[in-house]
N, C-alpha and C positions, 0 to 999 in steps of 0.2 A: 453425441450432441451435434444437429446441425449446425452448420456455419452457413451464413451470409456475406457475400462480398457487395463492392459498389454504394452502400449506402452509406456509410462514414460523415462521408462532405455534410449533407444536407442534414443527421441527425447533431452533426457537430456543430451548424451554424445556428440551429435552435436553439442547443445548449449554452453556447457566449453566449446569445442575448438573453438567457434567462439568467446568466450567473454573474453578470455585468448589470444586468437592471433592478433583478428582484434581492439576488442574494448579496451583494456586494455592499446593498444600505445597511445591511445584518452585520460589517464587521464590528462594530462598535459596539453590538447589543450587551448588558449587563450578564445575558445566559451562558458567554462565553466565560470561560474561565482557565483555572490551569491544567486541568484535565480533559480539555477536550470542551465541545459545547453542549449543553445539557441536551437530556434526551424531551424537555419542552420543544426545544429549540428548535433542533434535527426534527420533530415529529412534524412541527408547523411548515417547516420547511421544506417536508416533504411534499405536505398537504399540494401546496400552491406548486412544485415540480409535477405532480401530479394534474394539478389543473391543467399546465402548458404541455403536458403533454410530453414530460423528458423524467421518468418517473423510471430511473433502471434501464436506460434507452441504449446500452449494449444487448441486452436482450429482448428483442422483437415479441408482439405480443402474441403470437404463434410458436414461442416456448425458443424459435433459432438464433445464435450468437452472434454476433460480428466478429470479422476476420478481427485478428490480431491488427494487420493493419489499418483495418477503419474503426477498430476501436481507439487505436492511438491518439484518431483526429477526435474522437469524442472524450477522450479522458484528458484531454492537454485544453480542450476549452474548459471543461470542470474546473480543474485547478486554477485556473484564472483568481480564482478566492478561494484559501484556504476549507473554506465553510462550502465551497462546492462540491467538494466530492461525496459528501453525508448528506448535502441536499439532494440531488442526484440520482444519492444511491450507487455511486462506484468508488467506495472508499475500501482503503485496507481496514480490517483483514478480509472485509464482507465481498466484496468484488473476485476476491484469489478463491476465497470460500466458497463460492457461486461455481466459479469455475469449475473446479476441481469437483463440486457434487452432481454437478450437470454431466462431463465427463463421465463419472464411475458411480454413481450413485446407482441402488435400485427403483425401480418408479415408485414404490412404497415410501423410500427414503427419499425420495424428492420428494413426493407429495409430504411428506412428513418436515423434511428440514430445510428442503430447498426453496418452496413454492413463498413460506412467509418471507424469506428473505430476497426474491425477487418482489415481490411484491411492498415489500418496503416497510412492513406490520412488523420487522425483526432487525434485532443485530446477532452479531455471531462472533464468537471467539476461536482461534488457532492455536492448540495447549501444546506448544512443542519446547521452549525452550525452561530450561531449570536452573538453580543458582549457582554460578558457579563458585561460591565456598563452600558448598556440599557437595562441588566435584561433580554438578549433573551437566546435562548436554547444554554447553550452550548451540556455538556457529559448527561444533562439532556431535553432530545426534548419534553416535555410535556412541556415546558416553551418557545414553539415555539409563535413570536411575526409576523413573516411572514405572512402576509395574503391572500388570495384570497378570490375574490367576482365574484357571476355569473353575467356576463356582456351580454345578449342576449344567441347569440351560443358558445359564449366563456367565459372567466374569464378574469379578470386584477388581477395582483399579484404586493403586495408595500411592501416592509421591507428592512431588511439590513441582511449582512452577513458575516463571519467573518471567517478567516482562512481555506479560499477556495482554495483549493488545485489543481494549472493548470488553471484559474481563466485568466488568461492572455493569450492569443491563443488558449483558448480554443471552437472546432466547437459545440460540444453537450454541454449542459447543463442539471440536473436532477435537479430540484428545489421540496422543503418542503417547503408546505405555509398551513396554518391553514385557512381550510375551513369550512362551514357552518356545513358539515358532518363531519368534523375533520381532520386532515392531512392529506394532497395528496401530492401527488409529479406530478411535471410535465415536460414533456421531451422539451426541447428548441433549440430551431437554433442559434448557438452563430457566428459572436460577433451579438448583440443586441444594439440599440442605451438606450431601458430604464434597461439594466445593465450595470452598469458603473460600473468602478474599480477606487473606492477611492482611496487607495496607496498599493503597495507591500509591505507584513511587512518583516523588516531583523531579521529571525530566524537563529535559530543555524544550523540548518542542509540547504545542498545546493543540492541535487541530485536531483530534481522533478523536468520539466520543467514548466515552468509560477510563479514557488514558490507558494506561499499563502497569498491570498489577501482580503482585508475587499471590500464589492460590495457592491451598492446601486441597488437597483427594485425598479425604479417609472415606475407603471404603465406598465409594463409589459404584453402585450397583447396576449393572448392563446386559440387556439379553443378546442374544444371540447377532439378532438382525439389525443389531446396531454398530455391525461390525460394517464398516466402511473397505469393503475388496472382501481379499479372504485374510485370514491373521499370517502373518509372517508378510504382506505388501507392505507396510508403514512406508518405508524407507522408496519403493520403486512407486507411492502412490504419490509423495510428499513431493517430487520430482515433478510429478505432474501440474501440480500446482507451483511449487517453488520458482519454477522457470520463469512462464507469464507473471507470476505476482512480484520478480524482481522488475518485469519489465513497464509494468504499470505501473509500478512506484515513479519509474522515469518520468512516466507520461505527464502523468499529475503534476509531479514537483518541474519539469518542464513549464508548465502552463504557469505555475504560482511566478518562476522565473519571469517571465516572458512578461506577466504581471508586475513584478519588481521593476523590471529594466524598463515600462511603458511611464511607470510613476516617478525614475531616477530621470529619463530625458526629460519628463514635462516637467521636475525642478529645474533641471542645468539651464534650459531652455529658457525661464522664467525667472531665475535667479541673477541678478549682476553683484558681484565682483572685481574691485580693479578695474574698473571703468567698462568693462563688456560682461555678455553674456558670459554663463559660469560656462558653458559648452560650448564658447571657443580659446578657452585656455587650453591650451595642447595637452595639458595633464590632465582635465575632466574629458575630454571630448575622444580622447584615446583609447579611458579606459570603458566607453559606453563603447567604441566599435569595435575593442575586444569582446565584451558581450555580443555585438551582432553575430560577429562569429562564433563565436561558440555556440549562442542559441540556435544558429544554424547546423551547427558539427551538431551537436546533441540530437535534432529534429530525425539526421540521417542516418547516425548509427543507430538512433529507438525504429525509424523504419527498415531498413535492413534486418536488424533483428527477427522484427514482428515479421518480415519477409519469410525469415527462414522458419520462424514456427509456421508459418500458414501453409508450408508446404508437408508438414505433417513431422518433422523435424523435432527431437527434445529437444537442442537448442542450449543444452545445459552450459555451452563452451560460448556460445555466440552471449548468451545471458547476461556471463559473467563480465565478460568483456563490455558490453555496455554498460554493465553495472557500474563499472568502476571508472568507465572515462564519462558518464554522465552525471554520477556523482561528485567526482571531481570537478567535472566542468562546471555543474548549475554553485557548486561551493564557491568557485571563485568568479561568480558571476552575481550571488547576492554578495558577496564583501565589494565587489567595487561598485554593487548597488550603495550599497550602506555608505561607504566612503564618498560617493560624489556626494550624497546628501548631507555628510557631516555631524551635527549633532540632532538632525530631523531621524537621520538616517535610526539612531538608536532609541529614539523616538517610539510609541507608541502611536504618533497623528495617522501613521499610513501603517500597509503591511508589511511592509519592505522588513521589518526587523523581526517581525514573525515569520517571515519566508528564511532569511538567514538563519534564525533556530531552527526552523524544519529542517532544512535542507543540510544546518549541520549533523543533524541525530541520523539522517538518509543513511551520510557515510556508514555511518554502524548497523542499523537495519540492514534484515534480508542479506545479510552479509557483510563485515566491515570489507571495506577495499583489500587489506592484508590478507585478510583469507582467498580473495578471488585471487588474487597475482596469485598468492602460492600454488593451488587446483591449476590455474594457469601453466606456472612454472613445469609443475610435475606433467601436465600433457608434454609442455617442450620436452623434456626430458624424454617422454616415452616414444613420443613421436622419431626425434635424434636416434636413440636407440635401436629403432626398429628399423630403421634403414641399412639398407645392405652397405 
């Protein structure tokens, strides 16, 4: 996959004004709902991202990507609205999904699963995680229960899966199934009659379209060339995506922050209390220039990151590490969104209370925080060790 550097700025300053003027009248729309906003919605919306011109606008219309870093400045104005990143077209899972088949696909298999998903005519689903009271893989995929068997020129693939992200309208599918060689993944033509969607689960957060859903694979039939690498990759292909897609989770929920904290000053700012403005009481006005900072610490560890992927870098340790102090950060930066605003803050008038859902489910996505410290941990440990 080619990369392009330098273009970042200028496809990112399109972007805010399109997701500030066109899409941000869209938060209130009836299409939204608690799964995500319908695929009416997202279609419409693409239409008109399409018009202006930011239509998948990480990937140049000559097939090459943006650096990790000048993607960061186009995915952090997306998020400006929740409903940005599916306007757009740089939403999880679809944006990791892109990656990663751009990456290692064969041109067959792009033309085949990549192309409608640039193109914005799809959604796509990422089948890795399974339930854990049946003991399947969650944050840990060596405890993959999915299987495949070779069936002549193809495989059948049976298990279950669990907190499927788009799962629900979604055209592509990338399935983990524990093969004879060890985890594959495999690319799918969705809907499928032997993937079925057990039930929608009601999570906290509502921005994704199809939400996240527990899926049944009986017998799931697959030829050959639908094998994404070779069989026994899963596990060294999943890496390849796993990385960028914790760090664009940052990006986005960055921007919705940044978002939040611009609608918490223009209350403080506007609201009196006690004879002054609410945002010169030493207690509101505090905790908005803790958000300054931090929306700034966050801005620099997501670019350092993206730094170090763009030097060709897995990135898997630098990843994680953002992962969990941007996480952290943008969490206590929508609650003292929410708390300067008071009982607006838990409100529905603005997004500020849907940013705080989001951003609380983040922690768990892509990895809970717990997990990264530990992978964390055990490097110190190895690193200590290995010293003379």
């Amino acid at each position: 996959m080619d990369v392009v550097h330098g273009q970042g700025a200028q496809i990112a300053e399109r972007v805010e004004a399109f997701v500030r003027d066109i899409v941000a009248p869209y938060e209130r729309d009836p299409r939204l709902g608690a799964h995500g906003p319908s695929d009416a919605l997202v279609g419409e919306l693409r239409a008109k991202a399409q018009a202006h011109g930011v239509l998948t606008p990480h990937v140049l219309a000559d097939g090459r990507h943006l650096s990790h870093l000048d993607t960061a400045k186009v995915l952090r104005a997306a998020g400006l609205s929740p409903l940005g990143p599916p306007a757009v077209n740089v939403a999880a899972p679809d944006e990791g999904n892109m990656f990663l088949l751009g990456r290692m696909a064969t041109s067959a298999q792009r033309e085949r699963f990549l192309d409608p998903l640039v193109a914005g005519r799809a959604r796509s689903a990422f089948f890795m995680t399974e339930p854990a009271d049946e003991g399947g893989a969650g944050s840990d995929p060596s405890m993959m229960r999915t299987t495949a068997r070779r069936d002549g020129d193809g495989w059948i693939i049976d298990g279950r899966k669990a907190f499927i992200t788009g799962a629900v309208g979604a055209g592509v599918g990338i399935v983990m199934a524990k093969a004879q060689e060890g985890a594959t993944l495999f690319l799918v033509d969705l809907p499928d009659p032997a993937v079925r969607i057990e039930r929608v689960l009601d999570t906290i957060d509502s921005s994704m379209p199809g939400g996240h859903s527990i899926v049944a694979i009986e017998g799931l039939r697959v030829s050959d060339d639908q094998v994404l690498g070779e069989p026994g990759d899963g596990f060294k292909l999943a890496q390849v995506r796993l990385a960028p897609a914790r760090l664009t989770h940052c990006m986005r929920w960055l921007g919705a922050c940044t978002r939040a904290h611009e609608i918490a000053t223009d209350y403080a700012v506007r609201r009196q209390a006690f004879g002054k403005q609410l945002i010169d009481h030493e207690g509101v006005g505090f905790m908005l220039a803790e958000n300054m900072i931090e929306l700034k610490q966050a801005e620099l560890m997501i670019d350092w990151c993206a730094g170090v992927l763009d030097t060709g870098a897995a990135g898997i340790v630098e990843s994680s590490m953002t992962k969990v102090s941007v996480s952290e950060s943008l969490m206590r930066i929508a609650d003292r969104c929410v708390q300067v605003m008071g009982g607006t803050g838990v409100s529905g008038d603005t997004i500020v209370e849907q940013v705080f859902r989001e951003v609380r489910a983040f922690r768990i996505y892509d990895g809970p925080t717990e997990v990264h410290k530990w992978s964390l941990a055990k490097k110190i440990k190895r690193d200590a060790m290995a010293r003379p």
